[in-house]
gemmi code that builds the backbone of each chain (N, CA, C; Angstrom):
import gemmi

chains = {
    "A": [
        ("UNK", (8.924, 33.780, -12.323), (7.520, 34.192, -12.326), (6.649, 33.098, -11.732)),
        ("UNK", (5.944, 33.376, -10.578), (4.947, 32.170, -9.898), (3.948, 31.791, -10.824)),
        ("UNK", (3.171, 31.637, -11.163), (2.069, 30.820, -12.315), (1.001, 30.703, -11.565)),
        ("UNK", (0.637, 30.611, -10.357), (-0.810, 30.725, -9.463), (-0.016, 30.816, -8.195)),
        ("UNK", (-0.696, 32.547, -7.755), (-0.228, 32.795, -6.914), (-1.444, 33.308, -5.730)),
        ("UNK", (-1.289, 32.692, -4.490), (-2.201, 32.499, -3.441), (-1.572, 33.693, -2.390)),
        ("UNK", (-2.542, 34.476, -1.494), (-1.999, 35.468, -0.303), (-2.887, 35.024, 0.538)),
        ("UNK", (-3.073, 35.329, 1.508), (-1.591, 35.280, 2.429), (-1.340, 33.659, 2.223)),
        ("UNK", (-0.286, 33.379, 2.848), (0.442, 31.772, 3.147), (0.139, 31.168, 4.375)),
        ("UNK", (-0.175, 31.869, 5.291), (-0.565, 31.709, 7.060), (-1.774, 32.720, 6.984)),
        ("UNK", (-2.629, 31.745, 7.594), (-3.788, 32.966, 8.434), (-4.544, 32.360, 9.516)),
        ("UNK", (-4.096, 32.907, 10.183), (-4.870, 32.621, 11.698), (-5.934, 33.330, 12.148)),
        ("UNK", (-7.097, 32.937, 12.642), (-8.379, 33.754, 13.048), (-8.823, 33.320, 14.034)),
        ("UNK", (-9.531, 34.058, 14.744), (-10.649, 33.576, 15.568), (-12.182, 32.928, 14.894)),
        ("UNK", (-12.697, 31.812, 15.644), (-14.252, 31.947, 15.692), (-15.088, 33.065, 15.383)),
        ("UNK", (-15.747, 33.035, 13.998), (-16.930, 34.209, 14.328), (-16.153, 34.827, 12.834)),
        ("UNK", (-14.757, 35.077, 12.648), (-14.355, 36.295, 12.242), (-14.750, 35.791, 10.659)),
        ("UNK", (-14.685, 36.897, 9.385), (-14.809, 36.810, 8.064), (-13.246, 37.257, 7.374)),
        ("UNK", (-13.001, 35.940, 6.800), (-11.663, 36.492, 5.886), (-12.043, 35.762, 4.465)),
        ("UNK", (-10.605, 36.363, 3.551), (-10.727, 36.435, 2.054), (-9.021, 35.723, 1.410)),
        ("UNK", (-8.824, 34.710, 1.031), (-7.901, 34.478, 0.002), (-8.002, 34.840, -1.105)),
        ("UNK", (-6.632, 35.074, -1.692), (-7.262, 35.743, -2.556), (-5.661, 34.639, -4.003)),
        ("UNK", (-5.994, 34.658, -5.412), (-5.614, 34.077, -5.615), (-5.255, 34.365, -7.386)),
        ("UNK", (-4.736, 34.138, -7.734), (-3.784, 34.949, -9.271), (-3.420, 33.782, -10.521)),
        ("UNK", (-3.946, 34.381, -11.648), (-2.806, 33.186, -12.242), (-2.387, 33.730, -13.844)),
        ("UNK", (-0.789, 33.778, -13.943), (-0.678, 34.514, -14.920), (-0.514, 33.781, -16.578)),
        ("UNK", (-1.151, 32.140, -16.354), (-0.907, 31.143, -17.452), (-1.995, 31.273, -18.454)),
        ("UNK", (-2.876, 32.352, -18.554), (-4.280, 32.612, -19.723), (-4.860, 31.391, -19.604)),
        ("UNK", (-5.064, 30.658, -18.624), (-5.994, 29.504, -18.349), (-7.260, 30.271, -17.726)),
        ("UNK", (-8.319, 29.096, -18.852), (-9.891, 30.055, -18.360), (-10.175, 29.002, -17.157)),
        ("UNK", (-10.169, 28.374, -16.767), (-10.578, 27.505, -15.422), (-9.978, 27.288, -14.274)),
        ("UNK", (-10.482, 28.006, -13.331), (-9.534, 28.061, -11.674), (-10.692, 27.432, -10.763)),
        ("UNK", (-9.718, 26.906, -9.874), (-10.626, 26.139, -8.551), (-9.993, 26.349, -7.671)),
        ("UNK", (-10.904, 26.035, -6.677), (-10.818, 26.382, -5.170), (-10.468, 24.014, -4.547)),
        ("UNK", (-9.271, 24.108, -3.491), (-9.283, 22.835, -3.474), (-9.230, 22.740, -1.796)),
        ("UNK", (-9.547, 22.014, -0.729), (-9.303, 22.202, 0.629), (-8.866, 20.607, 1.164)),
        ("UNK", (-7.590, 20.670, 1.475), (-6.877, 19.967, 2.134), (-7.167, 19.688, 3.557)),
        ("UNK", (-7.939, 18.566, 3.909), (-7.477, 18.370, 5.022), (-6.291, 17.415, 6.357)),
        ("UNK", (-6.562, 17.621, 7.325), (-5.599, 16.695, 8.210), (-4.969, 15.969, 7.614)),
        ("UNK", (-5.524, 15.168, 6.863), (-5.204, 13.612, 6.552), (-4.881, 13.548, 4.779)),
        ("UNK", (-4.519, 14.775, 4.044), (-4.015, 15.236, 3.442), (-5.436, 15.057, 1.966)),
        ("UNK", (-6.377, 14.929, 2.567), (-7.355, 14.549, 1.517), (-7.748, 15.595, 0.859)),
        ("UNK", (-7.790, 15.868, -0.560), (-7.818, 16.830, -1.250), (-9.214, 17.005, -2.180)),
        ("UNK", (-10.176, 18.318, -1.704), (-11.548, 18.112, -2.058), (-11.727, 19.297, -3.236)),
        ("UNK", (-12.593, 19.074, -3.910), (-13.051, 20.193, -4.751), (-13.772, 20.958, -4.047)),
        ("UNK", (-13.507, 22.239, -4.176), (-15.155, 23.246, -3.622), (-15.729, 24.129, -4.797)),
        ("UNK", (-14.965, 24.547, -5.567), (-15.742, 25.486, -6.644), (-14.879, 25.490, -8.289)),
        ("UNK", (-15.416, 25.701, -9.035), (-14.339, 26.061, -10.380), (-15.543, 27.141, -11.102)),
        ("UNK", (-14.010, 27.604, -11.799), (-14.820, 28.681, -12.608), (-14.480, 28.915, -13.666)),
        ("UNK", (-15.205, 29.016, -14.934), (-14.362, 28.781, -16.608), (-14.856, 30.294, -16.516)),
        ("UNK", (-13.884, 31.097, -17.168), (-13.771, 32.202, -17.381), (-14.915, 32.945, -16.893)),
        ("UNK", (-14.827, 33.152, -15.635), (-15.406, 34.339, -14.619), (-16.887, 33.645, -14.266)),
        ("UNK", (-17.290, 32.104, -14.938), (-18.547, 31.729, -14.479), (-18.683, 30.256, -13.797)),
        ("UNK", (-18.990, 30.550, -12.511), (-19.025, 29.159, -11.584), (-19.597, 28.318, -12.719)),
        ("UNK", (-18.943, 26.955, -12.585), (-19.551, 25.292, -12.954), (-19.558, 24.396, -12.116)),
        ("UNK", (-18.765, 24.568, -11.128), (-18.756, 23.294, -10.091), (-18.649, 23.492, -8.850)),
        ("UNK", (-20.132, 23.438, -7.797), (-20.245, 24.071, -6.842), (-20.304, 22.995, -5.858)),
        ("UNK", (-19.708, 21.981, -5.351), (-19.601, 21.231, -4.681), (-20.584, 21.346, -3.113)),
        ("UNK", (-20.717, 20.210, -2.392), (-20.999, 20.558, -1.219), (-20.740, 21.431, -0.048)),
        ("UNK", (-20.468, 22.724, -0.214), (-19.909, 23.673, 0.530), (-20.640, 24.287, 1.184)),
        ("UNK", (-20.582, 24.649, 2.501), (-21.417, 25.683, 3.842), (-21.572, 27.238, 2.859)),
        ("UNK", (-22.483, 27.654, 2.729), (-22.954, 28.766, 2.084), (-21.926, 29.772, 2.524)),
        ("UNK", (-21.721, 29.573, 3.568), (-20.502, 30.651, 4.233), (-19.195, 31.099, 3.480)),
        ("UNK", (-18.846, 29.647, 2.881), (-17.683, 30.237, 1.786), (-18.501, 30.547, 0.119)),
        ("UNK", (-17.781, 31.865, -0.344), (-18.456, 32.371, -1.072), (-17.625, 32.524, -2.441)),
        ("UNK", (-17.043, 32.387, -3.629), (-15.774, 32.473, -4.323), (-16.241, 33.531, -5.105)),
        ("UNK", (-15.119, 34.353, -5.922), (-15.924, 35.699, -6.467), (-14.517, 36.077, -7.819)),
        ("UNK", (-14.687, 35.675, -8.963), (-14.042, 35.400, -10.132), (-14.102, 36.730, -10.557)),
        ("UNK", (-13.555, 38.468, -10.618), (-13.624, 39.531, -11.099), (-13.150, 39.209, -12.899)),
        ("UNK", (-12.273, 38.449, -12.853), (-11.711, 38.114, -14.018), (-11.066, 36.957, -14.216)),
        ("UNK", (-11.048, 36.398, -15.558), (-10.784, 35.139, -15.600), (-9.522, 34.795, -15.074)),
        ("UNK", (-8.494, 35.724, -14.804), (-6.959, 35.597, -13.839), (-7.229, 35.474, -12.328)),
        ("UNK", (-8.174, 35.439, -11.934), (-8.574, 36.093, -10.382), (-9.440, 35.468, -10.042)),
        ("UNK", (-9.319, 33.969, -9.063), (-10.565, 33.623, -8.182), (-10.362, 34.008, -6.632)),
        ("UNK", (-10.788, 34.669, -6.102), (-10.932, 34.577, -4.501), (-12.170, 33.936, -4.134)),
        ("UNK", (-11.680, 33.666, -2.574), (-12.810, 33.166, -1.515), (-12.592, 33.309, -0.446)),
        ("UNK", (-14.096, 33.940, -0.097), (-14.471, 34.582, 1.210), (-14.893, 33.499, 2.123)),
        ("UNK", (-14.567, 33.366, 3.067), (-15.417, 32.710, 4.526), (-16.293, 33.672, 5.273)),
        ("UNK", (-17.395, 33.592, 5.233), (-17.873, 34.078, 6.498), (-18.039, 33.433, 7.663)),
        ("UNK", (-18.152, 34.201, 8.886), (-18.701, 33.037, 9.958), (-17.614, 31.973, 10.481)),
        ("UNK", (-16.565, 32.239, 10.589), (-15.076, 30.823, 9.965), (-15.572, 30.255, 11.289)),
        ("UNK", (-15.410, 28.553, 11.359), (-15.396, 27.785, 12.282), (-14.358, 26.884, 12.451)),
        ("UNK", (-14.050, 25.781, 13.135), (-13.168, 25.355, 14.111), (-12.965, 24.158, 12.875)),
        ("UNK", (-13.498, 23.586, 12.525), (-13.834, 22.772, 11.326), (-12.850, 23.036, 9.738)),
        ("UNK", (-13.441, 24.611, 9.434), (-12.814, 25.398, 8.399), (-11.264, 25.440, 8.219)),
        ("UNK", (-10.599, 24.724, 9.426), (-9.101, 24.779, 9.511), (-8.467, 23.953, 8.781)),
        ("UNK", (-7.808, 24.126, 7.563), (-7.367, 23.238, 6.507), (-6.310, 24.104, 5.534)),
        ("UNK", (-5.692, 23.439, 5.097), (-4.939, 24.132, 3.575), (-5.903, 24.401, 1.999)),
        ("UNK", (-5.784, 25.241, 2.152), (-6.556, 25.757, 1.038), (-5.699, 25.779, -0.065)),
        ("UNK", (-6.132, 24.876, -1.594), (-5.246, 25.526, -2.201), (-6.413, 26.105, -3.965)),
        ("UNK", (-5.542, 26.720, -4.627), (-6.178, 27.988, -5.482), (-5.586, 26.739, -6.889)),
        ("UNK", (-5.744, 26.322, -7.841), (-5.399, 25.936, -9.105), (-6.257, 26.129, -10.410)),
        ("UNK", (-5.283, 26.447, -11.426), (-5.472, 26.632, -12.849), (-5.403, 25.508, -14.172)),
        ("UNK", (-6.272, 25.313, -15.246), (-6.167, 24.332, -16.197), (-6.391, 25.100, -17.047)),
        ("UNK", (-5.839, 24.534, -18.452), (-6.151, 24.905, -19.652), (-7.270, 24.386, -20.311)),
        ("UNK", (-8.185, 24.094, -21.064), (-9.194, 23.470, -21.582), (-8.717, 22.032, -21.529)),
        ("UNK", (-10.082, 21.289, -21.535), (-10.267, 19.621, -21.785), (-9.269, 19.076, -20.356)),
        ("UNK", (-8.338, 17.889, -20.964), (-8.225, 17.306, -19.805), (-6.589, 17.539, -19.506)),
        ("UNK", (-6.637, 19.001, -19.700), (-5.083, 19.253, -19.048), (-4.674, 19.682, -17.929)),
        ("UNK", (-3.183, 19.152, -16.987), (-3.141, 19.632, -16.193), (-3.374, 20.295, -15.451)),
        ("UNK", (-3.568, 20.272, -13.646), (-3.947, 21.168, -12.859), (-2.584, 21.823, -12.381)),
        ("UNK", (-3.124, 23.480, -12.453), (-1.259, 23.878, -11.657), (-1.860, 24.730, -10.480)),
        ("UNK", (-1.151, 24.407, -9.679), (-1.431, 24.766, -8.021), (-0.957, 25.641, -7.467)),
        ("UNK", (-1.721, 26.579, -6.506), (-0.660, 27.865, -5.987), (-0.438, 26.948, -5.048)),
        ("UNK", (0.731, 27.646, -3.887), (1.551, 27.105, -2.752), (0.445, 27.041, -1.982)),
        ("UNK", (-1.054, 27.238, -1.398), (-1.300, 26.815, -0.826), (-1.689, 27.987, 0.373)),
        ("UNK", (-3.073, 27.873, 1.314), (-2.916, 28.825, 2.323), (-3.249, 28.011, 3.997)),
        ("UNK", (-2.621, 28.013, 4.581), (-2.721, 27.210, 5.988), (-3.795, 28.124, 6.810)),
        ("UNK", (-4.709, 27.980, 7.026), (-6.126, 28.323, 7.307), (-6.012, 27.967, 8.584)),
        ("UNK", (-5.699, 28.545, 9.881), (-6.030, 28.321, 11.711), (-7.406, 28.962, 11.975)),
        ("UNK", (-8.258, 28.449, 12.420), (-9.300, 28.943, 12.972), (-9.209, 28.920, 14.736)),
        ("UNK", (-9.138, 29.272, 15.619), (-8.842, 29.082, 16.678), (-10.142, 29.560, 18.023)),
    ],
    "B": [
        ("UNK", (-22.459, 10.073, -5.246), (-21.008, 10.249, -6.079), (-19.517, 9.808, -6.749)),
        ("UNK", (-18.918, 10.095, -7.415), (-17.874, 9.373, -8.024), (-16.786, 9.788, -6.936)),
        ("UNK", (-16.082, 7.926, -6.284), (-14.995, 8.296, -5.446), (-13.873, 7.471, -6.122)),
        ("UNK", (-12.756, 7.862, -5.512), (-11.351, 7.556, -5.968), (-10.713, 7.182, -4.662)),
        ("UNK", (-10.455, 5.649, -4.567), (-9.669, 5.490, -3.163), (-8.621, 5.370, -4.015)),
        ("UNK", (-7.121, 5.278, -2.629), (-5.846, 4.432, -3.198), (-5.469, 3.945, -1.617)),
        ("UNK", (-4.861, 2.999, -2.040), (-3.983, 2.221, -1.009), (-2.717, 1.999, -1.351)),
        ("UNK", (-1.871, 1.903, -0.548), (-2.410, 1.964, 0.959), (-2.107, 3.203, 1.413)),
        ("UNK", (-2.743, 4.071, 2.584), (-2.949, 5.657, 2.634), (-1.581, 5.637, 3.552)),
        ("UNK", (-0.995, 5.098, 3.629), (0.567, 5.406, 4.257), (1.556, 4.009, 3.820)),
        ("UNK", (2.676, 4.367, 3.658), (4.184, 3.295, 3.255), (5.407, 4.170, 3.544)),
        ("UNK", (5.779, 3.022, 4.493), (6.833, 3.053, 5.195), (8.245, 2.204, 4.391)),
        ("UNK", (9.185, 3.002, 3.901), (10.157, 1.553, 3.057), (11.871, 1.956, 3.377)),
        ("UNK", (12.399, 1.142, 3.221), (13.791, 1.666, 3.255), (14.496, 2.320, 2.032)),
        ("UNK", (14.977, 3.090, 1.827), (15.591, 3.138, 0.594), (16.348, 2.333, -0.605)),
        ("UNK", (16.101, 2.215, -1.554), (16.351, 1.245, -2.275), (14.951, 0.283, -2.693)),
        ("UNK", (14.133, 0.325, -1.836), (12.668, -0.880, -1.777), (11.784, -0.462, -3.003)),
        ("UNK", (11.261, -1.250, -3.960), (10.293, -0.481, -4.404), (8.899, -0.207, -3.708)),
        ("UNK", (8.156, 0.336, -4.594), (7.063, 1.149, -4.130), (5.567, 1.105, -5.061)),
        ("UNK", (4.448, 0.355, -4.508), (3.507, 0.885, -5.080), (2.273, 1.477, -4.562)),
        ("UNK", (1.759, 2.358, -5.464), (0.185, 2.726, -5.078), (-0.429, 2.773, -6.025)),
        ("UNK", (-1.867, 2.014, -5.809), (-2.991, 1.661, -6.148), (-4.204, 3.048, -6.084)),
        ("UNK", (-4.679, 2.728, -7.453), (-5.902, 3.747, -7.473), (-7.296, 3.122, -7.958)),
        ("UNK", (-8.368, 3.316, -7.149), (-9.199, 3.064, -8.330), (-10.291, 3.875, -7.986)),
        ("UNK", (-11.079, 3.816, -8.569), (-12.350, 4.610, -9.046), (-13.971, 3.485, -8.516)),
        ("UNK", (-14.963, 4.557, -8.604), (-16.115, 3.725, -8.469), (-16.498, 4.060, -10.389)),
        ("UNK", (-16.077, 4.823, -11.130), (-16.946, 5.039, -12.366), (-15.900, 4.822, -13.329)),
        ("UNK", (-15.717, 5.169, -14.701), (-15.012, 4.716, -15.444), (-14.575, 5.825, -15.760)),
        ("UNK", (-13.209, 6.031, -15.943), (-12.829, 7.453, -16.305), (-12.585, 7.458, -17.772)),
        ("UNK", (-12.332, 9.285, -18.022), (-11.769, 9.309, -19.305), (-10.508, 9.646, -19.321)),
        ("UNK", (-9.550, 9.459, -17.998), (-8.486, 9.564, -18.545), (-8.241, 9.923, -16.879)),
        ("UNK", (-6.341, 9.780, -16.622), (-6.096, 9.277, -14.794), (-5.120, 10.528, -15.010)),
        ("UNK", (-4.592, 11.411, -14.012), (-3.866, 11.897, -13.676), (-2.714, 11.672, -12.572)),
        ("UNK", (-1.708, 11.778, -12.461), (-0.555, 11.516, -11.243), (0.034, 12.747, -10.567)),
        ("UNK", (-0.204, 12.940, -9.483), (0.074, 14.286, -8.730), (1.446, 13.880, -7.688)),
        ("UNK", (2.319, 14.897, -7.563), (3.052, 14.014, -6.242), (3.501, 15.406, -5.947)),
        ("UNK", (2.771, 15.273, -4.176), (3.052, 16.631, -3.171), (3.858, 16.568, -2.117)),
        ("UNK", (5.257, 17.434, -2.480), (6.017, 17.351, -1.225), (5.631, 17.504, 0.008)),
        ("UNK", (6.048, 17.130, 1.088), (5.892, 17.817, 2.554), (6.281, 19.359, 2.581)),
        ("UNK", (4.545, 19.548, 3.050), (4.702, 21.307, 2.937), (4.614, 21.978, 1.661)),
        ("UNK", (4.539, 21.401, 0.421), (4.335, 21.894, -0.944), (2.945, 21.337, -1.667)),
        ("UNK", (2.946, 21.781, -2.409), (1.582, 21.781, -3.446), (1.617, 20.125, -4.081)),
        ("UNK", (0.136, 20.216, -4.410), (0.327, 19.194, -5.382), (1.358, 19.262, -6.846)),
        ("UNK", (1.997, 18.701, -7.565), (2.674, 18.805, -8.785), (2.657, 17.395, -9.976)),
        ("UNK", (1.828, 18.249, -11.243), (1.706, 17.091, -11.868), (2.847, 16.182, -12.177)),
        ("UNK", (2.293, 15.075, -12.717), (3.569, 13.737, -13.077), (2.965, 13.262, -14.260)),
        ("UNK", (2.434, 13.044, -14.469), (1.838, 12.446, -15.891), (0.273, 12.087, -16.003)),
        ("UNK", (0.021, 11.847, -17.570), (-1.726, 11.659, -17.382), (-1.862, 10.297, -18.386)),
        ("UNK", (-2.473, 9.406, -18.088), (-2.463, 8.619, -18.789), (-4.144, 8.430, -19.378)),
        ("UNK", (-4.176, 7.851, -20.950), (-5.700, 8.283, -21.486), (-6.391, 6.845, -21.897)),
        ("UNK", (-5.680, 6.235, -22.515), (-5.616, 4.827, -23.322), (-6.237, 3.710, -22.164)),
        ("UNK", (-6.699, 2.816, -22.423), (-7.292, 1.505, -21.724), (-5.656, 0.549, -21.800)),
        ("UNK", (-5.695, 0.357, -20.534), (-3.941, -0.777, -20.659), (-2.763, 0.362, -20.802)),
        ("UNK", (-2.425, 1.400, -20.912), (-1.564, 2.267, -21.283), (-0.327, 2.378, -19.782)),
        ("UNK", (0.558, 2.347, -20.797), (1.751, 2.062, -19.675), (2.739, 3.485, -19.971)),
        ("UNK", (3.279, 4.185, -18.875), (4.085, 4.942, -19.199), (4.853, 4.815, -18.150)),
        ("UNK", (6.464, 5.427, -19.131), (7.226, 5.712, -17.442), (7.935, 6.786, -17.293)),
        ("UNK", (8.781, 7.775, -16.406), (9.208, 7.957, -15.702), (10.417, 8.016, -15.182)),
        ("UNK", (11.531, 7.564, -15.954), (13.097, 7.070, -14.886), (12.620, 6.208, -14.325)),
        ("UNK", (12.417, 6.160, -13.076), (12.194, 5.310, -11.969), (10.718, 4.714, -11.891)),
        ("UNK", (9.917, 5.668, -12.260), (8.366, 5.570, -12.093), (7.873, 5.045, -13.124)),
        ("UNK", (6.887, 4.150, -12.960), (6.154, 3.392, -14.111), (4.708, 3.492, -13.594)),
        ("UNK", (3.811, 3.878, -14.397), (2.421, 4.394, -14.703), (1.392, 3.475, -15.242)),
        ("UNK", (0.448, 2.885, -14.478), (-0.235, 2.251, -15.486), (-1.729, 2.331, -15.237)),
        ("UNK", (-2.426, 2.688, -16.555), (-3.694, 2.674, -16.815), (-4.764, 1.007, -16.618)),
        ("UNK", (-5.280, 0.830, -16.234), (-6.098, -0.450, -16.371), (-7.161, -0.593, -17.648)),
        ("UNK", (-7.548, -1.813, -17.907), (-7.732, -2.311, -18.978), (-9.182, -1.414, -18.901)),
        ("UNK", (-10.150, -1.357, -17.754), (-11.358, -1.121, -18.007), (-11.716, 0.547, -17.249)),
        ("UNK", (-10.664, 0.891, -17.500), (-10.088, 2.432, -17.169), (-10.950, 2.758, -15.884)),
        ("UNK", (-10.325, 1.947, -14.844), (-11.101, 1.980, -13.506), (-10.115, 2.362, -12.474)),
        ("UNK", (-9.317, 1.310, -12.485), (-8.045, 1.618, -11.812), (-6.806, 1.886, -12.282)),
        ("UNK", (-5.601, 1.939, -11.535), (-4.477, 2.748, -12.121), (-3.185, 2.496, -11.231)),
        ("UNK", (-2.075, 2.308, -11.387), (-0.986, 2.121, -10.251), (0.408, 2.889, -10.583)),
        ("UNK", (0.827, 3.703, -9.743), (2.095, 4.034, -9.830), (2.999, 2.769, -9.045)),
        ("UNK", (4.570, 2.483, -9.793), (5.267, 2.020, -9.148), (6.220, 2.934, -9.016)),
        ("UNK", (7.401, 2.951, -8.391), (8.467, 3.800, -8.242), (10.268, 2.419, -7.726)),
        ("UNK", (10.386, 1.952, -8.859), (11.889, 0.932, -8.499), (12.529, 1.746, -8.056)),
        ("UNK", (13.011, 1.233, -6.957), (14.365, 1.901, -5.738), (14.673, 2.740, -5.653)),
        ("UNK", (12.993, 3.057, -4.530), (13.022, 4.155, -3.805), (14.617, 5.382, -3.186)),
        ("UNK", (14.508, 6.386, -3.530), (15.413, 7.382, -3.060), (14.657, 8.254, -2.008)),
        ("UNK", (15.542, 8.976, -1.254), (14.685, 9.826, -0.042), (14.289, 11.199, -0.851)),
        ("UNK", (14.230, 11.271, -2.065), (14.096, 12.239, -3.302), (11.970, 11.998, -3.174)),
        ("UNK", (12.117, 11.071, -3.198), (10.521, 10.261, -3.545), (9.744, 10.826, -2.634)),
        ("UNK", (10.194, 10.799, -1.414), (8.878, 11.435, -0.090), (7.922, 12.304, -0.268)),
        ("UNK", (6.983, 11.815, -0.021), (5.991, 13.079, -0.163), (3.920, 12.481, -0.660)),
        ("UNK", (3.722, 12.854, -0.938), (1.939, 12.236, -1.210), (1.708, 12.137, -2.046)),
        ("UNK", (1.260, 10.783, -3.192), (0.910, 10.707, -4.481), (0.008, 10.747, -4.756)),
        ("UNK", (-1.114, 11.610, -5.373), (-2.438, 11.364, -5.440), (-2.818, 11.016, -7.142)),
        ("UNK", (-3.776, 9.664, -7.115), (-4.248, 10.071, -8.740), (-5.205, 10.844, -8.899)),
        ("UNK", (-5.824, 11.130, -9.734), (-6.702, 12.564, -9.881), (-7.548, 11.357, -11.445)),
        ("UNK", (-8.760, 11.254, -10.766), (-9.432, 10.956, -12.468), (-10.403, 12.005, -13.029)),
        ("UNK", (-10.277, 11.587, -14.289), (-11.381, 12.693, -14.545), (-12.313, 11.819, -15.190)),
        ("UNK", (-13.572, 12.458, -15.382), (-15.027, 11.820, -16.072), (-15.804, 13.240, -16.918)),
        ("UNK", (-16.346, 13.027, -17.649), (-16.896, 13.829, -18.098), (-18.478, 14.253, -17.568)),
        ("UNK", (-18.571, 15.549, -17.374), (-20.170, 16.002, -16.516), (-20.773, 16.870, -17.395)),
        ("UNK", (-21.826, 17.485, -16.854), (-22.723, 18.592, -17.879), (-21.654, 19.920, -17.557)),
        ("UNK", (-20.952, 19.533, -16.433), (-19.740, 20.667, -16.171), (-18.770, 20.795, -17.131)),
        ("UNK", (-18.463, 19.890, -17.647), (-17.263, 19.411, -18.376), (-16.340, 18.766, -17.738)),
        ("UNK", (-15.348, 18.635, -17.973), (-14.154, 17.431, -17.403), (-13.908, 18.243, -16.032)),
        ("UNK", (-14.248, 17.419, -15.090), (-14.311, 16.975, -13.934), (-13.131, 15.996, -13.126)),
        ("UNK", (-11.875, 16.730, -12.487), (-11.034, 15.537, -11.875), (-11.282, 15.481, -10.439)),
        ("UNK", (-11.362, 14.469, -9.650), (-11.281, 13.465, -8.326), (-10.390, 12.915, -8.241)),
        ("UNK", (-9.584, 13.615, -7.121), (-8.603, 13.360, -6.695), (-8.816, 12.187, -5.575)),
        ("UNK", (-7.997, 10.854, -5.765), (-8.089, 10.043, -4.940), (-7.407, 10.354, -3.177)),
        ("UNK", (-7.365, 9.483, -2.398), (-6.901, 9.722, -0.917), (-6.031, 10.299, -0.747)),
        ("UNK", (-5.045, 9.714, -1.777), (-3.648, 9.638, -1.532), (-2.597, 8.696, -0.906)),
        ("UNK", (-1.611, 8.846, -1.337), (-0.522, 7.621, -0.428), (0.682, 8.424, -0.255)),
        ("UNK", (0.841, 8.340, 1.405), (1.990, 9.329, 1.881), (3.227, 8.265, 1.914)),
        ("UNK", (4.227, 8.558, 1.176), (5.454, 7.713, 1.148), (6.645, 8.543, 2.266)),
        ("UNK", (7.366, 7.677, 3.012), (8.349, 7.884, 3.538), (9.208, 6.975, 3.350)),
        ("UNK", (10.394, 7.748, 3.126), (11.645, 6.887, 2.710), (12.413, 6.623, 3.612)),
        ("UNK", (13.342, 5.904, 4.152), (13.967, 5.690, 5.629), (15.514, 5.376, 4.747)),
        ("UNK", (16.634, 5.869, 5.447), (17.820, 5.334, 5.017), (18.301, 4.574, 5.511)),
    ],
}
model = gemmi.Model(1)
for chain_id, residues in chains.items():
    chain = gemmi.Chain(chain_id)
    for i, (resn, *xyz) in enumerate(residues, 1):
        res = gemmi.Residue()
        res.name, res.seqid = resn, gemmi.SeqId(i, " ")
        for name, pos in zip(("N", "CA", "C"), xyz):
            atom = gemmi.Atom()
            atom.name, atom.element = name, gemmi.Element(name[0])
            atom.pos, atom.b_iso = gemmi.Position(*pos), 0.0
            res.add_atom(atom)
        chain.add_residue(res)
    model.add_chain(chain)
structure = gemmi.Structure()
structure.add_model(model)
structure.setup_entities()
């Protein structure tokens, strides 16, 4: 059984276009985040959400948008994707206070 | 804002060599996390250390907290090509958010035989 599970694994786009990761987790952890990897393997916060309500909205282009239906379920939308936006995205889950982060595999983001 | 470097952001060693990386912080944490991400895989926890001076280990890996819970160092005695991959510490601090982790640079290890 995967424990945070991320779709697609590859996504390639053009300039301009709007896509959606989307992202799962079946451990009853109320807190999921959004994390973006880049080049140089540096690993940033962009959003978290304790059971279905943003807390940590980092410096992010309005363009990406995250959307929590339920406390198992964070996705995030790009609008507008740019050349920049090309990074590994990854989706992770915690249990309360200061426990572990568990990580989906991750989504390789091409903007082209 | 609160940053987390480590050094050095790349190590090159032969197998058998040991290994360290350095973490530290600009703020004082409440407690350090150890992540280590294969090539091509996710981050995956390793341990969390909470205590001021707190030493843990590992088999191979030894963990240590600093006295004024600022900085933090993984070692790893004789290195295996098992080890490769990116160690990041992750601190956390407490916010009006609640516990908050910052993940440092990272240090990409390669093992050579």
């Amino acid at each position: 059984d995967t424990a945070v599970s991320q779709t697609p694994k590859y996504l390639v786009t053009q300039m301009g276009n709007d896509k959606s990761i989307k992202c799962e987790q079946n451990l009853g952890h109320d807190t999921m985040y959004w994390y973006k990897q880049d080049s140089k393997k540096f690993l940033k916060i962009m959003f978290s959400y304790n059971n279905k309500e943003l807390i940590i909205n980092e410096t992010v282009p309005n363009r990406f948008s995250p959307k929590s239906p339920d406390k198992a379920h964070l996705n995030l939308h790009i609008n507008s994707l740019e050349l920049g936006d090309s990074a590994v995205y990854f989706c992770a889950s915690r249990d309360v206070g200061n426990s572990p982060l568990h990580f989906g595999n991750g989504t390789r983001l091409t903007v082209t | 804002g609160q940053q987390v470097m480590q050094i050095p952001q790349y190590q090159h060693v032969q197998e058998g060599e040991d290994f360290t990386t350095y973490c530290n912080s600009s703020t004082t944490l409440s407690n350090i996390q150890w992540y280590k991400q294969r090539p091509g895989g996710h981050p995956v926890f390793l341990i969390q250390l909470v205590k001021s001076g707190e030493v843990k280990k590992q088999k191979r890996l030894t963990f240590q907290f600093g006295e004024a819970k600022k900085n933090s160092s993984l070692h790893i005695t004789a290195t295996q090509t098992t080890d490769v991959g990116t160690y990041f510490c992750a601190g956390a601090r407490l916010t009006g958010g609640g516990n908050k982790l910052t993940f440092g640079t990272g240090t990409q290890l390669k093992v050579e035989l």
